[in-house]
C-alpha positions in Angstrom: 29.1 8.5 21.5 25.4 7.2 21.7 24.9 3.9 20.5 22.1 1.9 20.7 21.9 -2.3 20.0 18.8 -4.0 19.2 18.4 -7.7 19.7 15.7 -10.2 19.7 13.5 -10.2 16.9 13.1 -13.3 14.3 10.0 -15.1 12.5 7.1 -15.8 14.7 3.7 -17.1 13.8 0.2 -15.2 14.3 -0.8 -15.1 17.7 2.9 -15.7 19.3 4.9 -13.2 21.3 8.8 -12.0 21.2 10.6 -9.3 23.5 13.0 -7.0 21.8 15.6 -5.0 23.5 17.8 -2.4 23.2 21.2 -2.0 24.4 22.1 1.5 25.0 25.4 3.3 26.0 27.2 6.9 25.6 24.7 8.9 28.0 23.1 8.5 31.4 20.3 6.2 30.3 18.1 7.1 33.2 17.1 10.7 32.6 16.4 10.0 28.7 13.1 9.2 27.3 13.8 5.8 25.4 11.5 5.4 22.2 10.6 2.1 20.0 9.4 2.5 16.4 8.9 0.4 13.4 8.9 0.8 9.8 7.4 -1.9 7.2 8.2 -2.0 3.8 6.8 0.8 1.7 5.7 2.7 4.9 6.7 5.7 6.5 8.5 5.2 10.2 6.1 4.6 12.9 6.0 5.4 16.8 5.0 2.4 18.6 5.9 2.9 21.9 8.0 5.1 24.5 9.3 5.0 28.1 8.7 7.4 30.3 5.6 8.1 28.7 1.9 9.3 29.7 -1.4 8.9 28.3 -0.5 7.9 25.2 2.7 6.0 25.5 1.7 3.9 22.6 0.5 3.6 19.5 -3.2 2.8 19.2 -2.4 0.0 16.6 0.0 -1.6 19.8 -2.4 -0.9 22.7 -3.2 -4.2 24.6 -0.4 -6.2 23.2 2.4 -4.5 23.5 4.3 -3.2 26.5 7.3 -1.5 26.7 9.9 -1.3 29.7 13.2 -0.5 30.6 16.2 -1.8 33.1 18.2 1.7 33.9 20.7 -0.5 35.9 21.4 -2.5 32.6 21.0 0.6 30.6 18.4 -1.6 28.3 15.2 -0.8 26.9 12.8 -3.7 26.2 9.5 -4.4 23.9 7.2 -7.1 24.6 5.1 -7.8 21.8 2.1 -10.6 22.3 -0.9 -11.6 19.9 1.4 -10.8 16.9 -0.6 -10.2 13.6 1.0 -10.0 10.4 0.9 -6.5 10.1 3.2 -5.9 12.8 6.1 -7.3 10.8 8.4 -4.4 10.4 12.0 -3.6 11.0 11.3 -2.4 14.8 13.8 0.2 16.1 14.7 2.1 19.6 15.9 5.6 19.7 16.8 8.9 21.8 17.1 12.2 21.3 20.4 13.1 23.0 21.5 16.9 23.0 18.6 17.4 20.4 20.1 14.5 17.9 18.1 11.5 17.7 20.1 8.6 17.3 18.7 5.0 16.0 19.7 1.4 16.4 20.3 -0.5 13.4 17.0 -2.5 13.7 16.2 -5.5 14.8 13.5 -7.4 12.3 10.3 -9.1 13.2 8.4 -11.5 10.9 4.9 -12.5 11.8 3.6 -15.3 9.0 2.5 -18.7 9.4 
């Protein structure tokens, strides 16, 4: 079965960077379109980023600062977050829609605060 492993986040200060990734197993990891979204306390889930994407492979909030990428030999999807702000702490997750079920990690959180 799909499963998907997020690893990576932690407590980082304004300004700082971290790099997320996601683990994923159960389908062919190469044809799938691999997604990263975020949810913060009292807020709805949020797209932040996907891979392959287009135009507007992320969010505009992310733009600049974030950058998302993937290893399809390690079967890993990655998020490189830099010039944190508070606002981006959140519980960030990956996800795929496989045979028209999306499936979710269990989260990874990220903490910006001084």
């Amino acid at each position: 079965q799909v499963q998907l492993v997020e690893s990576g986040g932690g407590l980082v200060q304004p300004g700082g960077s971290l790099r997320l990734s996601c683990a994923a197993s159960g389908f062919t990891f190469s044809v799938y379109v691999m997604r990263w979204y975020r949810q913060a306390p009292g807020k709805e889930r949020e797209l932040v980023a996907v891979t392959p994407g287009g135009t507007t492979n992320y969010a505009d909030s992310v733009k600049g600062r974030f950058t998302i990428s993937r290893d399809n030999a390690k079967n890993t999807v990655y998020l490189q977050m830099n010039s944190l702000k508070s606002e981006d702490t959140a519980v960030y997750y990956c996800n795929v829609v496989y045979r028209g079920v999306p499936s979710w990690g269990q989260g990874t959180q990220v903490t910006v605060s001084s």
